[in-house]
C-alpha positions in Angstrom: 11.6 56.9 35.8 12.9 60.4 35.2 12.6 59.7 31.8 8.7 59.1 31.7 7.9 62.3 34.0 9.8 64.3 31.5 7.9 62.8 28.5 4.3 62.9 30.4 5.5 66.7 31.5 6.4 68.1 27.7 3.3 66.3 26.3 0.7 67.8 28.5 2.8 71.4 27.5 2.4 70.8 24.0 -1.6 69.8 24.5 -2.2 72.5 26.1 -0.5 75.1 23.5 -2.0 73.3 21.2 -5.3 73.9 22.4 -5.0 77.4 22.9 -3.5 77.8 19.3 -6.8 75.8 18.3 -8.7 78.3 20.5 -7.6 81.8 19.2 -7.9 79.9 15.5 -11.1 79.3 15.7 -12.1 82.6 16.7 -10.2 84.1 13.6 -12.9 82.2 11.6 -15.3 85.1 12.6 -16.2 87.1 9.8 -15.1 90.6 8.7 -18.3 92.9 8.8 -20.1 94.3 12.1 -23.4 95.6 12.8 -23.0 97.4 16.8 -26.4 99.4 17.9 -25.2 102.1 20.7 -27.3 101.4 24.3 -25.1 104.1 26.3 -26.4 107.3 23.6 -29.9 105.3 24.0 -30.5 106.3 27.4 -30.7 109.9 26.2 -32.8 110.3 23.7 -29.9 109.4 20.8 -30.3 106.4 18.4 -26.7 105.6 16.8 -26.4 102.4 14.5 -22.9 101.2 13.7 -21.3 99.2 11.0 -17.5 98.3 10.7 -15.8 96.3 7.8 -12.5 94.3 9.5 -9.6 95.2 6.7 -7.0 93.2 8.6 -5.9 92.3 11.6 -4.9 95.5 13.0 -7.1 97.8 11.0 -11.1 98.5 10.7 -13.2 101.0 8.8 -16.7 102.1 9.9 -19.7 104.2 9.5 -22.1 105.4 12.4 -25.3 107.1 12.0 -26.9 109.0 15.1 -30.2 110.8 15.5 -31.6 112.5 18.4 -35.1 112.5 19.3 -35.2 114.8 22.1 -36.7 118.0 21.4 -35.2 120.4 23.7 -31.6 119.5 21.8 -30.0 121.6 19.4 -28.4 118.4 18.4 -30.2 116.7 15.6 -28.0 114.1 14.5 -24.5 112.9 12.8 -22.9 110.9 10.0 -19.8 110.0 11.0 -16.8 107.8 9.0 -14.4 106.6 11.1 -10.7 104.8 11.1 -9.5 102.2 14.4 -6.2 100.8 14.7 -6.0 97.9 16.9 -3.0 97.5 18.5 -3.3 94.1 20.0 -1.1 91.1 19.2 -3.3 88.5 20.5 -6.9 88.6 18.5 -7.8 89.7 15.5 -9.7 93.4 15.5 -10.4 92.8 19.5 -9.2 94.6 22.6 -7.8 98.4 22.9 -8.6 100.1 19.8 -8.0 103.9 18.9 -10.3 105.8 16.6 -9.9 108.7 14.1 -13.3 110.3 12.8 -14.6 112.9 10.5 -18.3 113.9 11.1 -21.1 115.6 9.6 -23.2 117.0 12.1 -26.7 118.3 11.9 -28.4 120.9 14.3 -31.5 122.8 14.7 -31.0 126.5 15.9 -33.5 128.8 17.2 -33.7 132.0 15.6 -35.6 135.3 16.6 -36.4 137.5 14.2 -37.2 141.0 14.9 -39.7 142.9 12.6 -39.9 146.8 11.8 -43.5 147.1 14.0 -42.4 147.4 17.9 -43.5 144.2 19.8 -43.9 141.8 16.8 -41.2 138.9 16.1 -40.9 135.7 14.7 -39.3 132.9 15.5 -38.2 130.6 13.2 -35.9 127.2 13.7 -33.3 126.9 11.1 -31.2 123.6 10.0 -27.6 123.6 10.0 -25.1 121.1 9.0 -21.3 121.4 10.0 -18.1 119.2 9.3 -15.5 117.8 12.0 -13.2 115.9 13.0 -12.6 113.7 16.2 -10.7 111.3 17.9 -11.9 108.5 20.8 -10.4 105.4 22.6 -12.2 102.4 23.6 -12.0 98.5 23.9 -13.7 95.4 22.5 -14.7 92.1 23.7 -15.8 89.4 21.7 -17.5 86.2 22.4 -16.2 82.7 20.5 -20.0 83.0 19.0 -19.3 86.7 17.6 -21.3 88.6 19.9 -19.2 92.0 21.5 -19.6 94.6 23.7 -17.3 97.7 23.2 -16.9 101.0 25.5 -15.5 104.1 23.7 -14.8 107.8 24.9 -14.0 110.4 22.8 -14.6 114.3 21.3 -14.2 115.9 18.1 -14.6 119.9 17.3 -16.5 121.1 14.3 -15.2 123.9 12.3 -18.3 125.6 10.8 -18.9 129.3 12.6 -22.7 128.7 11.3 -23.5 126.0 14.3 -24.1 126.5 17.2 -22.4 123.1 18.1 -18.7 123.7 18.5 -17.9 120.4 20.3 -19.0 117.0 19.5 -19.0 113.7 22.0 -18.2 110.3 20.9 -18.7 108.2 23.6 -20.7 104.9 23.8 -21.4 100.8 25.0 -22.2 99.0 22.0 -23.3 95.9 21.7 -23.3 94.2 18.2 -22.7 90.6 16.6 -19.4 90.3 13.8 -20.4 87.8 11.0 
């Protein structure tokens, strides 16, 4: 009798690790490429688009692309390529991630120019681009179907005198589909 509880005990163990290897199997099948659209930046005024290519396991490359629409900001947009390392044993490209970015910020500045007759200016808006880099932390969550949601927090500091934009955020709650 001791026999048969033992058996019917290590075969319900081995269905059920079998299941779970079958699980996290199946959701390696996912592809390697991501398209994420930004809804956190979205609430102010700030379109960002995202796409990542999955290298391995551990390891993702990306591009984001940003563009402000509000007026009163000096901000005007950003191109910026970025790096993640995921750290996690369990899924592939999935969980805590941390991010290394370089950026290429645009900005608008204000300028007043002052003329030689007393009283008379102008004031002309200039366009200024600047380079950076950056650094953010975040996690992912993915669905068996592909869909995600990610939350990331970050900054990065741009080194060109000529913007007024000395620090830039990356922060953000994507939501996307991997394919």
């Amino acid at each position: 009798m001791k026999q048969i509880l033992v058996i019917t005990f290590a075969l319900a163990i081995s269905t059920l690790t079998f299941a779970q290897e079958e699980e996290i199997f199946n959701r390696r099948e996912l592809g390697q490429t991501e398209i994420k659209f930004n809804m956190g930046t979205a609430l102010f005024e700030l379109i960002e688009l995202s796409y990542e290519r999955i290298l391995n396991g551990d390891a993702g490359v990306g591009i984001s692309t940003a563009y402000s629409f509000a007026e009163s900001s000096e901000f005007r947009g950003m191109i910026l390529p970025y790096f993640r390392f995921y750290p996690s044993e369990r899924q592939k490209a999935e969980g805590f991630f941390l991010e290394a970015n370089t950026g290429v910020i645009f900005s608008e500045d204000n300028i007043f120019e002052y003329s030689p007759s007393p009283g008379i200016g102008q004031n002309n808006r200039e366009n200024r681009a600047g380079f950076g880099l950056g650094v953010a932390v975040g996690g992912k969550f993915i669905s068996k179907r592909g869909l995600f949601g990610e939350v990331l927090g970050g900054l990065g500091r741009e080194f060109n005198d000529e913007t007024s934009i000395e620090i830039f955020p990356r922060v953000g709650i994507n939501f996307g589909f991997r394919f």
